[in-house]
C-alpha positions in Angstrom: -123.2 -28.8 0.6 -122.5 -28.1 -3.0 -120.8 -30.3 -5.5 -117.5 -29.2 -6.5 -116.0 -30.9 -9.5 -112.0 -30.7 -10.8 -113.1 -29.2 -14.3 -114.8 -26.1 -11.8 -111.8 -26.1 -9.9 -109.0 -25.7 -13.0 -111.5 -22.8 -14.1 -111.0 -21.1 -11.1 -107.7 -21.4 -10.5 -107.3 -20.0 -14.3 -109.5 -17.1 -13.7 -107.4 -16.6 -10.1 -104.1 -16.5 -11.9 -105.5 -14.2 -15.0 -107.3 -11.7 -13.0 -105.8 -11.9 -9.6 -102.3 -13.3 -9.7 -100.1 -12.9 -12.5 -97.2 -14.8 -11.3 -99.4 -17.7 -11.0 -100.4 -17.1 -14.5 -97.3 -16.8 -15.8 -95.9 -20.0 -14.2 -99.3 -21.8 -15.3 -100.0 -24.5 -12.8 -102.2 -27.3 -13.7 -104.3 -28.7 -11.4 -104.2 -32.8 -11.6 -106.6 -33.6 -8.6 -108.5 -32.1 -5.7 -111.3 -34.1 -3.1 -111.5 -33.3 0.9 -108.1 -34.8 1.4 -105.5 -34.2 -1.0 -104.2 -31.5 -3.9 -101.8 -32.4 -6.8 -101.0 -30.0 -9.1 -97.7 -30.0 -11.9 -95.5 -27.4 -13.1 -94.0 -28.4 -16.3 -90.3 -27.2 -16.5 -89.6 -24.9 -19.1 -88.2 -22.0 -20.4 -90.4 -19.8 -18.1 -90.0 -21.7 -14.9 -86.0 -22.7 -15.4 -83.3 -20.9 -14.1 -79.4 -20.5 -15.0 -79.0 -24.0 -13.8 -81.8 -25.4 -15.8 -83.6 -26.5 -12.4 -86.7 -25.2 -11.4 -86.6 -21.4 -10.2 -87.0 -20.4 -6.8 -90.0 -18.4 -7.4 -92.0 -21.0 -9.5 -91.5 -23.8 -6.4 -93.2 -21.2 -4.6 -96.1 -20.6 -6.5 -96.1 -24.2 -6.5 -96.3 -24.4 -3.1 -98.6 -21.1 -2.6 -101.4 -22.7 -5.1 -101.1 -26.5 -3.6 -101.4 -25.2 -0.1 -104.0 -22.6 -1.0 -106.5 -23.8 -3.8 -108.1 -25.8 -1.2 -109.2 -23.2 1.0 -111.3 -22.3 -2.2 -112.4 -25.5 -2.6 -114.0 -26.1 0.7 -115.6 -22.4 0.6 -117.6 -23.4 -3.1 -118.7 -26.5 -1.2 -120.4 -24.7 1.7 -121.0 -22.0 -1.1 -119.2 -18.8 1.1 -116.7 -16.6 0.2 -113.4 -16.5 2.1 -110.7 -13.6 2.6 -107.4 -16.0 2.7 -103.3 -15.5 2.7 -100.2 -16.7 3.4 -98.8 -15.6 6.5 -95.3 -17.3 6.6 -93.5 -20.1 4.7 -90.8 -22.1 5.6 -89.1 -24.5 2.9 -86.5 -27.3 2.5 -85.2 -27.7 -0.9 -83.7 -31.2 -0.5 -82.1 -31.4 -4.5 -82.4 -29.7 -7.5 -86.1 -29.8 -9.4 -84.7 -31.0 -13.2 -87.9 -32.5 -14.1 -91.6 -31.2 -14.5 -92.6 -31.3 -10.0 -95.4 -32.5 -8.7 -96.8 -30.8 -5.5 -98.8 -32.5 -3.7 -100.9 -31.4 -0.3 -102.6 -34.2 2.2 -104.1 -31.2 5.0 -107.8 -31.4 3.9 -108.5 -32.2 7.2 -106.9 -29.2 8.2 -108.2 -26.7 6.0 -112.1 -28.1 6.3 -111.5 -27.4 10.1 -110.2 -24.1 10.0 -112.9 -23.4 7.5 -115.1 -24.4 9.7 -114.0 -22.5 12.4 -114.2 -19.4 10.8 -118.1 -20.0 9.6 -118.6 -20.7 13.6 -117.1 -18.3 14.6 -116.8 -15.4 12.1 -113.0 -15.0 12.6 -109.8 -14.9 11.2 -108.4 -18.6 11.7 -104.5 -18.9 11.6 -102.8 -22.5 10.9 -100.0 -24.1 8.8 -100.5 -26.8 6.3 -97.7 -29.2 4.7 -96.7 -29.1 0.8 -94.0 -31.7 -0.5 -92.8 -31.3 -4.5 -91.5 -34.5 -5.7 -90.1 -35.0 -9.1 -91.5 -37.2 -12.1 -89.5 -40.2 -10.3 -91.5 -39.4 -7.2 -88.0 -37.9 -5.4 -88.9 -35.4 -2.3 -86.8 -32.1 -4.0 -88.8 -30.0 -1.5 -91.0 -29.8 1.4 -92.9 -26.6 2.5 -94.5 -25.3 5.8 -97.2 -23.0 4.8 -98.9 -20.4 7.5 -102.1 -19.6 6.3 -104.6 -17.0 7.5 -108.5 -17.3 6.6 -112.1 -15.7 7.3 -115.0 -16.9 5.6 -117.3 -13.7 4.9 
């Protein structure tokens, strides 16, 4: 297995968002730590990801969610050096209060996503399963939680 570092990681996930997925550009995430286990990433609140309540918009929680809950799945592919066909296939979120302050989102499924992975090398099929993203604000609050369905094939 390969070594994947957090410096190769950010570079990805900025090449992702400029080439692949604006919104994810435009919201700029930054990626603060990835291993087998666990992701934390931060949106800064701003001007860009405010809305009319200065709270964190709707759509920038999301691509919170969406990169916390999918950068993984990359991760694990670079380590066993494969390529892998992955989206979302559902999402189901609580927003518990009001995101006034940079968020943190943070995702503890490794286990889940290396197994599903996994699978899909074994196997060579699509592999459906639904991982757990909670955004917490710089006091460590819970101002969301997220159910993520996720759909992958290594190729």
């Amino acid at each position: 297995m390969k070594e994947v570092t957090l410096k190769s990681m950010q570079w990805k996930m900025f090449l992702l968002g400029f080439f692949k997925i604006p919104m994810m550009h435009f919201v700029r995430p930054q990626l603060l730590e990835i291993d087998e286990e666990k992701v934390k990433l931060k949106i800064r609140l701003r001007r860009r990801t405010k809305n009319h309540l200065n709270s964190m918009y709707f759509a920038a929680l999301a691509v919170g969610a969406d990169v916390a809950g999918g950068i993984q799945v990359f991760y694990f592919a670079e380590k066993h050096n494969k390529k892998v066909s992955f989206a979302f296939k559902g999402m189901n979120a609580q927003f518990l209060k009001r995101a006034e302050t940079d968020t943190f989102f943070e995702s503890n499924q490794g286990h889940v996503v290396a197994a599903a992975v996994k699978k899909s090398m074994e196997t060579g099929e699509r592999i459906n399963d639904t991982i757990d993203v909670i955004a917490k604000n710089t006091n460590g609050e819970i101002v969301a939680t997220f159910e993520m369905g996720i759909s992958l094939k290594v190729v």
